[in-house]
N, C-alpha and C positions, 0 to 999 in steps of 0.2 A: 366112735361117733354116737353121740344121741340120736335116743329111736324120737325125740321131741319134733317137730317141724317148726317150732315157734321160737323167738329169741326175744327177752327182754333186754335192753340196752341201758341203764342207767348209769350217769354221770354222779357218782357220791360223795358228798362230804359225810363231816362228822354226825351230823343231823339229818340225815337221809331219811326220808320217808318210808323206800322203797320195802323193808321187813312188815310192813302190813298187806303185802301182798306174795306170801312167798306159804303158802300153806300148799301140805302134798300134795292133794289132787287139783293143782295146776298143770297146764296143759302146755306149757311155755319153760323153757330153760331162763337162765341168768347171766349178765353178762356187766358184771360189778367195773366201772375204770373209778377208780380211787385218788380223790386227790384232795384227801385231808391228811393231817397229822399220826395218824395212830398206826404203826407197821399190823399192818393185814388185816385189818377191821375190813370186814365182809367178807373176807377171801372163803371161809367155810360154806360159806350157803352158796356159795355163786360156782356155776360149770367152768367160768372163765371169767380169770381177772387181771388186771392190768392197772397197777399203779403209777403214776405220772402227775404233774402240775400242770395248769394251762386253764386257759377258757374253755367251754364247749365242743366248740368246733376242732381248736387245738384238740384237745381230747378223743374227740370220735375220729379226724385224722389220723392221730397217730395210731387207733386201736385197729382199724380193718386195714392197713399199711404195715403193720408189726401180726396182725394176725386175720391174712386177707382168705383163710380158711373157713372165715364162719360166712362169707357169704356165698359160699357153695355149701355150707354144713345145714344153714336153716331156710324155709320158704318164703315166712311172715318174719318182719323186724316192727318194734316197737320204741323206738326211739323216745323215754321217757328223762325229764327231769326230774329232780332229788325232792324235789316236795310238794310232789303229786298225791293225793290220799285218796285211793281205792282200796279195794280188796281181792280178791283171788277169783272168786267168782265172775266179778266185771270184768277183770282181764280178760281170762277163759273166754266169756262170751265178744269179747273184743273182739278177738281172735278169729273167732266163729263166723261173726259176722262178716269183717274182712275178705276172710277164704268164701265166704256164698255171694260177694258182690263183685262188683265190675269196675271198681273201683282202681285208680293206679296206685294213688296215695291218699288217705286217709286220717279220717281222727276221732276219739272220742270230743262230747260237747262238756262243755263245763257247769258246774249244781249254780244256779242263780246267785248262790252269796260268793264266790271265787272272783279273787283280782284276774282282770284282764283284758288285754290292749285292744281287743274287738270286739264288741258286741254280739257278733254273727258267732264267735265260740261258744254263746250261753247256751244252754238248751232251752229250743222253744218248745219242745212235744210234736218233732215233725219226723222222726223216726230217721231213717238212713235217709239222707240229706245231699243233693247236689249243689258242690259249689265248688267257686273259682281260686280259694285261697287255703291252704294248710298250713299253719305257724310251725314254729321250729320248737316249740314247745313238748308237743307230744303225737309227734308220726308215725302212721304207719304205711310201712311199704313191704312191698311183695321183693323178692330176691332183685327180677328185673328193673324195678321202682330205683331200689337204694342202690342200685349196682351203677345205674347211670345218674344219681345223684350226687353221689358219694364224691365226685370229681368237686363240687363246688365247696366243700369242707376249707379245702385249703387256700382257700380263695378270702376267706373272712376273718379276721381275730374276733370279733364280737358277732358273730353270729344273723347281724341284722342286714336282711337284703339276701342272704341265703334262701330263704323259703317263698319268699318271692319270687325267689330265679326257679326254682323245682315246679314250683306250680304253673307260671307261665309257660317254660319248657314242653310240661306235660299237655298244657293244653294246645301247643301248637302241635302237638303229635297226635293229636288225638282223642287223648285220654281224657276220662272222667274224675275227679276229685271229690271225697264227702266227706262229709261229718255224721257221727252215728249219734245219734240225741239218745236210744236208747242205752246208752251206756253214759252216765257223767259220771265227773272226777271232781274233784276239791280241788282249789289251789288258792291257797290263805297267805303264800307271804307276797306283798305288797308288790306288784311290778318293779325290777331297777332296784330293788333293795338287795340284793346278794354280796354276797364279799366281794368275789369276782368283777362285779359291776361298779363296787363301792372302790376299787384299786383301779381299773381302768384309766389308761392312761389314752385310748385313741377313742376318737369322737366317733358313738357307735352314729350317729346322721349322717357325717362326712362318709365314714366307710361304706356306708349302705349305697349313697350316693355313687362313688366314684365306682362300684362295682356293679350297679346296673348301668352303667354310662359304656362300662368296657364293653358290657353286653348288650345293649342295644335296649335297655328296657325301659329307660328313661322316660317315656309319653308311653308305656305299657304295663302299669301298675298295675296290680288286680284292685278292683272294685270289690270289695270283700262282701259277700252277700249270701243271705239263705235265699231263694227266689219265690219261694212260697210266701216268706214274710212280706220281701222286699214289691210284689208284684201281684196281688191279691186279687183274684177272680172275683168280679161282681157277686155282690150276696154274702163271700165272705164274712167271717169273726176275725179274718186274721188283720194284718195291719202291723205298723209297729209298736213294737211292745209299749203301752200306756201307763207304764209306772217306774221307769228311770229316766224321765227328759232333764236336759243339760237347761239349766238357769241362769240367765245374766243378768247380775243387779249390781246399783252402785250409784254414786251421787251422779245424778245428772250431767251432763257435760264432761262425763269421765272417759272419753271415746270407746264407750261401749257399743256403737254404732260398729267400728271399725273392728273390735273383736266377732259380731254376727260376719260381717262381710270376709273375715277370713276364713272364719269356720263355709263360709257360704263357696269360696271359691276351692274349698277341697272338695266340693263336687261327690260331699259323702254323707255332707246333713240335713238336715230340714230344721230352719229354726225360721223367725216370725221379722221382718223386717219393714221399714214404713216406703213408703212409694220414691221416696229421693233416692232411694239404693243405685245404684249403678250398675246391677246387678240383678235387674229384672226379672231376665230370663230365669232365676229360678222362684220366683217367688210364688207362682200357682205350682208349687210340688206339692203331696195330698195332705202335709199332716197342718205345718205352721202358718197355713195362708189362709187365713178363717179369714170365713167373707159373710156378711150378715147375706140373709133366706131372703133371694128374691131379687136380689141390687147385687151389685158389684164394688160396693165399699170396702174396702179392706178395713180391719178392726186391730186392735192390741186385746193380746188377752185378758191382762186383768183387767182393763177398760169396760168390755164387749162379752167377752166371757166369764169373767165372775165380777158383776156389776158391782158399781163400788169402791173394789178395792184399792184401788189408785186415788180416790177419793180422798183425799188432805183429811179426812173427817176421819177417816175411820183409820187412818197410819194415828192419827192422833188420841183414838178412846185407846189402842195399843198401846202407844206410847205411855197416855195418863195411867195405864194401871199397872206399869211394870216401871216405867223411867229410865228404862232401857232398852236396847234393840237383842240384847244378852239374858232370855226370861224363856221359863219353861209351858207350852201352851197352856197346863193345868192353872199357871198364875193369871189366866183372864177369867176374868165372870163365866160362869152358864150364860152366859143371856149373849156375850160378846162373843163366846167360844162357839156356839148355836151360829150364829149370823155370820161368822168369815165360815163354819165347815159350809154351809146351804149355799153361801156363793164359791167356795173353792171345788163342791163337789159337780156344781153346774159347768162351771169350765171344764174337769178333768170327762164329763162324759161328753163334752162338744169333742174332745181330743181323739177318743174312743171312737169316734163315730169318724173324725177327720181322719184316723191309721186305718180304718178301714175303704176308703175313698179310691177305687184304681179307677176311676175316670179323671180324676187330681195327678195321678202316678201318672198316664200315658200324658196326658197334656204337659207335666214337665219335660217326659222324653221327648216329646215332640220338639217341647222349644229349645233341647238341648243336641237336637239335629241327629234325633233318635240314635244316639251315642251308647245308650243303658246303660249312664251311671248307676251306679247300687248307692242308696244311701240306709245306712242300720242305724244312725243318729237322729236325734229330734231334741228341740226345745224351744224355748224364747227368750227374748230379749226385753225387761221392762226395769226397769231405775228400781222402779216401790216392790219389788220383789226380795230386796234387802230386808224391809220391814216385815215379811211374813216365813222367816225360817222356819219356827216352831211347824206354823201352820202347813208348810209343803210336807213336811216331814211325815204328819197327821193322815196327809191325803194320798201318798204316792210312798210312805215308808222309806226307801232308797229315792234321792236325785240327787245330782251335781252340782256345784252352785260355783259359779265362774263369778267371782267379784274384783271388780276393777276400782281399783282406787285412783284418788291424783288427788297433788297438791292444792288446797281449798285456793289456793292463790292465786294458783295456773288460770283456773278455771275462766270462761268467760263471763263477762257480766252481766250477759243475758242468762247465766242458771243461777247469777247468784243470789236471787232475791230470797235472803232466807225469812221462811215464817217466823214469827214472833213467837206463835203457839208452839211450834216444835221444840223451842226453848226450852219453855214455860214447861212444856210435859217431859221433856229430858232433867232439866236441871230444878224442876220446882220452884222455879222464881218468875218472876215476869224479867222479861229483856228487856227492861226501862228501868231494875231495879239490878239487872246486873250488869252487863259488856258497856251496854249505851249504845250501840251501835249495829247497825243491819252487818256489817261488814266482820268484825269480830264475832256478833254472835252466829253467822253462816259459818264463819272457819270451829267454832267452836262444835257448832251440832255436827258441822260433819266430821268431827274427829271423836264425839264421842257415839255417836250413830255406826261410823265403820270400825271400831273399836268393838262394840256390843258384838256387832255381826263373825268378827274375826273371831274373839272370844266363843261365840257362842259354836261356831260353824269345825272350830280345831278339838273342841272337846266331843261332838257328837255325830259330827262327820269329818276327821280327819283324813280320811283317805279318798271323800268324794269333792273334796273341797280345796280349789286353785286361788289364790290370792296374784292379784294381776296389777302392774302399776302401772300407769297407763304413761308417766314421762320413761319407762325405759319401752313399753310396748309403740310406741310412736314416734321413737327414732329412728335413724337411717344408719345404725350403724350396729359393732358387733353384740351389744347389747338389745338392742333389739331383735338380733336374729335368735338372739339365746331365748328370749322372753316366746316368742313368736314360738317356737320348737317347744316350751312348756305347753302352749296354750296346745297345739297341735297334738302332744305326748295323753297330755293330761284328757283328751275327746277320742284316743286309741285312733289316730289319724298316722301319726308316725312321719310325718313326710312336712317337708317345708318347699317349696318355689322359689327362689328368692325375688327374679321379677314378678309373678305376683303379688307376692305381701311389699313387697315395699311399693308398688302402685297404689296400696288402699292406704299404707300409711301417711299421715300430716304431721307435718315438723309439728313442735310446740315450743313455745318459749321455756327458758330455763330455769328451773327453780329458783325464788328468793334464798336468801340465808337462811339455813334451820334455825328457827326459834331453840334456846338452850334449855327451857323449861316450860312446865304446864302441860295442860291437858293436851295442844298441838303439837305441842315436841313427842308426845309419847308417841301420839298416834303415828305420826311421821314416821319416829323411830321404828314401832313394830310393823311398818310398810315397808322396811326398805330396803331397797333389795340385793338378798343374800346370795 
């Protein structure tokens, strides 16, 4: 028996990270299940190993059921994935911390630039942390913790809807759950890119589904939340985080309304909505319900908050000096680069000031029937937000940018009045001299306008950036549920309704015949969806 009390658990492949954390004077044993190709790759460094094929779960199943020894052998377990990057030290004090708190189950927080499906995982600098959800990513539990969790392994092929069940469990019994900020981890490969994931043959949403159904958890989801962030003591700095908010842009009349109001009914974001919403009740939440000093107007941010920018005048000195939506900030004037940062920087401190707002926070719990939603999400919704990628990028470094396309044809007549000038500054010609026509040159800017942006948005934010079409996002059928489950995936929400999203959805009429060529055909083409 090891004199160790600690157990590391990692699930490895051929790429396993887990050899940067295996230096002597760690405090923790090893506990390799292998299931790549190469015979006995890890078996030397590790106290116990265990080779086998499968998913996660399959895997940590079959290991404590083939070797149900180590959960009387160790105290603390660490249930880590294969491409976690720490080091020996962080461990060790992982550990430490763990064994001096009161904690059931547990986590380290993740370093700011790490992929990941919650927000509330980042680290904010709040040290050992109370909260209501522990991913399946990288747990820790105490002997009694994994002993009574361990039963849900085999309940899951993909793993999703398992840690959800551990954490609700534990908090009906009682127990506390944290995350430890003073310890972060890496984790750099992309959410849902795994092999494992890429092979998958059962719908990890359905299964998540149908096994909180069995268990009762279905209207008992956690609300994933740090509460320090989430619920800020008047006088506060804290609020939420002011420099990853979610953006929705896109041609006008592209039911971008309809993507705020989903994000709005998961009941987990704060994003900026006009007064027709059906969906009222959350829209005094503290961060996206700017309201001009003194009145009760509700405002749009780039409108109200960075004066201007919505301004047809100034999409247009952009446009003239680039003739694309697809330009790097450095390509506009000092004089033009000067004048969007002084109004982009005015909005990003009205934000600053709205995450730190908890008289904004109790008023939404109030009219949410003091329920304590958690929400760890923020952003807005505005059409001309398209037009200033470079420039978000300037101000906020990381954000998301949700772009919603649709057919220039679809659209209704009431968005389609296209500018003349927007031509003119796209294609360098006057629109008298080229299409002849309002109707042609509308289809045309916006095929080359959401072109620019897709271009621009795949090359320098691939990973923060969702491309959305809005004839399969506003269907009633299974394509639509699929798009809906992106948009959802893609804001670390994880969860679909299906009577709600299909309440906010509106039929649209059907696509024209794809044009075979030209500028419209391309754009079409690189919209559609894969």
């Amino acid at each position: 028996m090891s004199k160790r009390s600690n157990l590391v658990v990692v699930c490895a492949g051929d790429a396993s990270l887990h050899e940067g954390y295996l230096e002597p004077h760690r405090n923790y044993d090893l506990c390799v299940v292998y299931f790549g190709e190469q015979e006995n790759r890890f078996r030397s460094e590790s106290e116990h190993y265990l080779a086998c094929k499968g998913t996660q779960t399959q895997l940590l199943e079959r290991l404590f059921r083939q070797m149900p020894g180590l959960l009387d052998e160790y105290e603390q377990f660490w249930l880590s994935e294969d491409d976690l990057e720490t080091n020996t030290t962080d461990v060790n004090h992982l550990f430490d911390l763990f064994r001096d708190s009161d904690f059931y189950i547990a986590q380290p927080s993740l370093k700011p630039d790490s992929y990941s499906s919650f927000s509330m995982l980042t680290c904010k600098g709040l040290g050992s942390c109370e909260t209501n959800f522990i991913e399946f990513m990288c747990p820790l539990f105490s002997q009694k913790s994994l002993k009574s969790s361990v039963q849900y392994l085999s309940e899951s092929l993909t793993g999703w809807g398992v840690d959800e069940l551990w954490s609700v469990r534990a908090i009906e019994q009682g127990e506390k759950l944290g995350i430890f900020d003073q310890v972060q981890i890496g984790h750099y490969r992309p959410v849902g890119s795994s092999i494992w994931y890429q092979n998958l043959q059962t719908d990890p949403h359905q299964e998540s589904r149908q096994l909180k159904l069995k268990h009762g958890l279905i209207d008992r989801i956690p609300q994933r939340f740090h509460p320090s962030v989430e619920a800020p003591a008047p006088g506060d700095s804290g609020g939420l985080p002011p420099t990853s908010p979610y953006i929705i842009g896109g041609q006008s009349g592209s039911c971008l309304r309809a993507v705020v109001e989903i994000l709005l009914l998961s009941k987990r974001m704060y994003m900026d909505l006009d007064d027709g919403s059906e969906y009222p009740q959350f829209l005094d939440s503290k961060c996206m319900r700017t309201v001009h000093r003194g009145t009760d107007l509700v405002s749009d941010p780039l409108r109200d908050l960075a004066p201007g920018l919505a301004d047809p005048e100034w999409i247009m000195q952009v446009l003239k000096s680039t003739n694309s939506t697809d330009y790097k900030f450095s390509d506009l004037g000092a004089i033009l680069q000067q004048e969007l940062l002084v109004r982009g920087r005015h909005m990003r401190q009205w934000l600053e000031e709205s995450a730190s707002d908890s008289a904004g926070f109790k008023r939404c719990m109030n009219a949410l029937g003091g329920k304590w939603h958690r929400r760890e999400q923020w952003g807005w919704k505005e059409p001309h937000s398209m037009y200033y990628l470079p420039l978000w990028k300037e101000l906020f470094g990381r954000f998301r940018f949700i772009h919603v396309v649709r057919d220039p044809r679809n659209i209704p007549k009431s968005h389609r009045q296209a500018e003349p000038e927007f031509y003119e500054a796209l294609f360098g010609e006057n629109s008298a001299q080229g299409q002849g026509g309002s109707t042609a040159d509308f289809e045309l800017c916006w095929a080359k306008a959401n072109l620019g942006v897709f271009q621009w948005a795949k090359r320098h934010m691939p990973d923060d950036y969702l491309l959305l079409r809005a004839e399969d996002l506003a269907g009633q059928d299974e394509k639509a549920r699929r798009e809906t489950s992106r948009l959802l995936n893609f804001a670390g929400l994880n969860f679909a309704d299906r009577g709600k999203t299909d309440a906010v959805f509106r039929l649209i009429k059907q696509a024209q015949p794809m044009p075979q060529k030209g500028l419209l055909a391309e754009a079409l083409s690189a919209f559609a969806y894969r």
